[in-house]
C-alpha positions, 0 to 999 in steps of 0.5 A: 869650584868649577867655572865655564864660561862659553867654552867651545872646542873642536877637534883637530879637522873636525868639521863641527865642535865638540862643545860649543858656547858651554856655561856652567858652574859646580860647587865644591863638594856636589856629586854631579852626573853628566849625561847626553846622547852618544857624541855630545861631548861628554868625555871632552868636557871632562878632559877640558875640566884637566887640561887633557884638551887641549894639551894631549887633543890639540884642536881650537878651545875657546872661553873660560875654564877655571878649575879650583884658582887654575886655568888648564890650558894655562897650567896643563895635566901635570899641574891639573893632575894634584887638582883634579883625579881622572878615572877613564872608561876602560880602567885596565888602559890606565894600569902601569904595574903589575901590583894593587900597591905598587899601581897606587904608588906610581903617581906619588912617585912620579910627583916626587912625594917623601917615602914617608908620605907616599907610605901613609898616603897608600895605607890611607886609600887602600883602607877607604876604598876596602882594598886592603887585602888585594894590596899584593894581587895583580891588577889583572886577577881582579873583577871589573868592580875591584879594578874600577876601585884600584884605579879610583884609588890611584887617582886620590892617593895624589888628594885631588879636591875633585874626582872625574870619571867616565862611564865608571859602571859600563863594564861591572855587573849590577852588584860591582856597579852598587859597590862603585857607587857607595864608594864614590858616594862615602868619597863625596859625603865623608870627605867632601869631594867633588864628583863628577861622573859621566854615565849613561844608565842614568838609573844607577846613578840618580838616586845618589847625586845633587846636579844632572848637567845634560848636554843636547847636541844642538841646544844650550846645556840643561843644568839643575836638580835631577827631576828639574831636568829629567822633564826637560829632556828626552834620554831617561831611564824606564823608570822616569820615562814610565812616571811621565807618561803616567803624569806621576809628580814628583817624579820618582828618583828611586824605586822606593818613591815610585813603588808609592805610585805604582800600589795606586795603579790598576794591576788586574791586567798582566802581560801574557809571554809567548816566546816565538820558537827559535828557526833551526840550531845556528850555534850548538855549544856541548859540554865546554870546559876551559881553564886558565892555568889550571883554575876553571872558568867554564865548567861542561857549558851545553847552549843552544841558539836558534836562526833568528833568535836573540840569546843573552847571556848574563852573570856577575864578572868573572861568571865567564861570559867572555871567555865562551864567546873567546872559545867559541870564535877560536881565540882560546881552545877549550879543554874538552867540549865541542862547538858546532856551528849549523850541524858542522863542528869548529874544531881544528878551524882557526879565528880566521875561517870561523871569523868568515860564518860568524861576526865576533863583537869584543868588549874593546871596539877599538881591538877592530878599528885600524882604518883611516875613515869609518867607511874603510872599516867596513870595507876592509872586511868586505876586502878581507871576506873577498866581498868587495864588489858584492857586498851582501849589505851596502856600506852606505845602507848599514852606515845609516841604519847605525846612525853614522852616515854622517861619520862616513869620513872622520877617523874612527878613533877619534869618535866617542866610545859609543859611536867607535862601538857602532863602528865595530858592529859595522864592521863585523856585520857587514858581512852579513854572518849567521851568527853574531857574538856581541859582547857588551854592545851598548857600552856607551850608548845613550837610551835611544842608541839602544833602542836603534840597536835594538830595532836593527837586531830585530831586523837581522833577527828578522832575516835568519840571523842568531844573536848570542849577546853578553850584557850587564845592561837588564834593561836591554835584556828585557827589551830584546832577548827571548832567552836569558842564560844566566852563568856562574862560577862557569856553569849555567844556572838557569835557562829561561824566558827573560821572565826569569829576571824579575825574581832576581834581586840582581838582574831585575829591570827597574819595571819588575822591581816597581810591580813584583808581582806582575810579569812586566818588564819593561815601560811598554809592558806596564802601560799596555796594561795600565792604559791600554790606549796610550802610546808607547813613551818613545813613540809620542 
C-alpha cells in the first residue's frame, strides 16, 4: 500500500532535515503507530504520505514515495485527498461548519459528488462512527471524543483506503481516548483499512495495532512488531519499561498479560505515601460558579494550593477544568465566587494585571507564539513585564533547562507541537510567576519530554512556586502531583493524594492496574519494593 524509499525532506531555512534517508513499507489494511521523540518527524512524515509536503511546506524532498499506484508529489493533496483521509491533531482547526452533517458533507461537496451519493455516503459514516443523533449539533457543543469522531467521519466520507491521523487521543480523557480507538479499530477490522496514527502515549495504543515504526533522531528507522520494537528503543510506557527492567518475556502489551507476571512477584513490601505539607496558600478558589448561556460549567468550586506545591486538576471533558483556569486568570468572569491570589482577591483586575503574578498555559501554545524566533518569544514577555534588562531567569538558561537551546533562532511555528508547547512554557515562565496554570503541558511530548517537564517543575516547586496543572495524562499525575482534585459536572468529587487514582477504573496508572492491591503508582514505586537494589529504569 505504501512504499518509502530513502525519503528525506527539510524544510524551507531549516539547517537540519526533518527526515532523513526513510525506508519503509505498510501493507494494506495493517493498524500501524508512528512514534518517536518530540521533533523527529513524525507529523512530516504523514504529511509526505498526502502531498501536504511538499506542496503546502515547500522545502526540498528527495526519494520515493508511492502511495496506492500515486506519487504525491506528482499527484498533489487535491488527488492524495480521495486516497488517503487526514485527521490533524487539533480537530476543531479543521471544522468549517457549524453543523455535524453539514461538516461531513463539505468534502464531498468540494469533490463534486452526486446528491444522491453525498446522501448515502453521510448516512453511512454517521451511522458507523455512532453519530447519528448528533447530526444536527454543532460542532463546538460536542466533547473532545465526539469532535475527534466528526473529524474521522469527514475524512472517510470521501472512501479514503487509508486513514492518517496525528496525535488523535492527546486532548480526550482516558474514556474518549477508549471510544476513538474502538472505532479506529472496527474501521481497520471491518473494512479493511489502513491506519496510521502518530501518538505519544504509546499505552493506549499497543494493545491494538500490528506495526510500530519508531523514528530516532539520528539513526536509521526501527520498524516491526510491537515487542520487536518496544526492546529496541528507549521511549516506552511504564508498563513496557517495568517488564524490561524485570527481564519479563515476552513482553507484556497489555495489562492482562502483564497481570500473569506481576501474581509471580513479591508483594509483601508496600510504598508508604507521606505527602510533603504545601508552603502558605498561592491560590484561594471559593465558591466559584460560572455558566455558559445559562448551563452551568462550575458549580460553587472551593480549592486550595500551596507555595511549592503541584496540584492536578483531573476530569472527563466538558468536567470544566479549563473553564476554571479561564476564570481564574480573568479570561471569563464568573457568577458568583472569589479568586484570592496570596490573601489579595482578583476581582475587578483584568487578564493583563492578573497575567503580570501568574503564568497562564492554555491548550493551544500557538494562542502565545507571535515572534519570529523562539528567543524572541521570551523576550517579548520580559519586554512586556518591563523585565528586559533584569530578567529573574536568563533566556539562554530556561532555553536549555526546556531542551531548545538548539531552537534558539527557528520560527516557532514551524517547530512540532511538542516542541511550540515548550515554547509557550517558556514564554509564561520566564518571568518567574508564583503560580503557574498549565493546561495540558505534555500534549505532545515524548516520555522523556515528560520526565524533563517534570524535573523542571520540581525545580520551580523547589523555589516557592505553585503549580495548578490540568491533564488527562494518569501517568504524569503519578509521577509529579501531591494532590489530585478530580472535577465532574462542574463540582469537586474528590480531594485527595494521588492514591486516589488506583481505585479509579478510569484514571488509574497502568502500575495500579498491574498490582490492585498495593498503593504503587508508578515504575519506581514498583521496583523500589520488588528489587530494592535496582536502579530507577530512566537512570541506567
Amino acid at each position: 500500500m505504501i512504499h518509502l524509499e530513502q525519503l528525506s525532506y527539510t524544510y524551507p531555512d531549516a539547517d537540519r532535515p526533518a527526515l532523513s534517508a526513510v525506508t519503509l513499507d505498510i501493507a494494506e489494511g495493517e493498524f500501524v503507530l508512528v512514534a518517536g521523540a518530540s521533533g523527529a518527524g513524525k507529523s512530516t512524515l504523514l504529511r509526505c504520505l498526502n502531498g501536504l509536503v511538499p506542496h503546502f511546506s515547500g522545502g526540498a524532498l528527495g526519494g520515493r514515495i508511492n502511495v496506492a499506484g500515486y506519487d504525491p508529489v506528482a499527484a498533489g493533496p487535491h488527488i492524495l485527498s480521495r486516497v488517503v483521509g487526514f485527521v490533524f491533531q487539533d480537530p476543531e482547526a479543521q471544522f468549517v461548519l457549524d453543523q455535524v452533517e453539514d461538516e461531513i458533507a463539505f468534502a464531498l461537496e468540494n469533490a463534486a459528488v452526486p446528491p444522491a451519493e453525498m446522501r448515502l455516503r453521510v448516512e453511512e459514516v454517521l451511522h458507523l462512527l455512532d453519530l447519528t443523533a448528533l447530526r444536527d449539533r454543532s460542532p463546538e457543543a460536542l466533547s473532545g471524543g465526539e469532535k475527534q469522531r466528526v473529524a474521522i467521519a469527514a475524512a472517510l466520507a470521501l472512501r479514503p483506503r487509508i486513514l492518517m491521523l496525528d496525535e488523535p487521543t492527546s486532548q480526550l480523557d482516558p474514556q474518549s481516548a477508549e471510544e476513538v480507538l474502538h472505532a479506529l479499530v472496527r474501521l481497520n477490522q471491518d473494512l479493511g483499512l489502513t491506519v496510521i496514527l502518530v501518538e505519544q502515549r504509546l499505552e493506549r495504543v499497543l494493545p491494538y495495532i500490528d506495526r510500530l515504526i519508531y523514528l530516532p533522531t539520528d539513526a536509521p528507522v526501527i520498524s516491526g512488531p510491537p515487542r520487536e520494537v518496544l526492546r529496541q528503543i528507549p521511549l516506552t510506557p511504564p508498563l513496557i519499561t517495568l517488564g524490561k527492567a524485570l527481564g519479563w518475556e515476552p513482553l507484556p502489551l497489555t495489562i492482562k498479560e502483564g497481570r500473569a507476571f506481576a501474581r509471580q512477584a513479591a508483594l509483601s513490601a508496600e510504598v508508604r505515601v507521606c505527602p510533603p505539607d504545601p508552603g502558605e496558600e498561592a491560590l484561594r478558589v471559593d465558591t466559584l460558579s460560572f455558566a455558559y448561556n445559562g448551563a452551568a460549567a462550575l458549580n460553587e468550586v472551593s480549592l486550595s494550593v500551596g507555595d511549592g506545591e503541584l496540584v492536578a486538576l483531573m476530569g472527563r471533558n466538558g468536567s470544566g477544568k479549563t473553564t476554571l483556569l479561564k476564570c481564574i486568570v480573568g479570561l471569563l468572569r464568573p457568577g458568583q465566587g472569589d479568586v484570592r491570589l496570596s490573601g489579595q482577591s482578583l476581582k475587578g483586575q483584568t487578564t493583563a494585571e492578573i497575567c503580570r503574578k501568574v503564568g497562564y498555559l492554555p491548550q493551544t501554545p500557538d494562542d502565545l507564539l507571535f515572534a519570529d524566533t523562539v528567543a524572541d518569544e521570551l523576550s517579548v514577555t520580559l519586554r512586556n513585564h518591563g523585565l528586559l534588562g533584569r530578567p529573574p531567569i536568563g533566556v539562554s538558561d530556561l532555553l536549555t533547562r526546556l531542551g531548545l537551546e538548539g531552537q534558539r533562532t527557528r520560527y516557532p511555528r514551524d517547530l512540532s507541537v511538542g516542541q511550540r508547547q515548550r515554547v509557550a512554557l517558556g514564554a509564561i515562565t520566564v518571568t518567574r510567576p508564583r503560580l503557574l496554570l498549565l493546561d495540558e503541558p505534555t500534549r505532545g511530548l515524548d516520555y522523556q519530554a515528560k520526565r524533563d517537564l517534570v524535573r523542571l517543575l520540581r525545580e520551580w516547586q523547589a523555589e516557592g512556586t505553585a503549580i495548578l496543572l490540568v491533564t488527562h495524562d494518569v501517568e504524569l499525575v503519578a509521577e509529579a502531583a501531591e494532590r489530585v482534585v478530580l472535577l465532574s459536572g462542574g463540582q469537586i468529587v474528590a480531594d485527595a493524594t494521588p492514591q486516589v487514582l488506583a481505585s479509579s477504573p478510569l484514571f488509574a496508572p497502568q502500575i495500579a492496574r498491574l498490582f490492585p492491591s498495593h498503593r504503587w503508582l508508578t515504575v519506581d514505586d514498583a521496583l523500589s519494593a520488588l528489587c530494592p537494589e535496582a536502579p530507577a529504569p530512566h537512570e541506567t
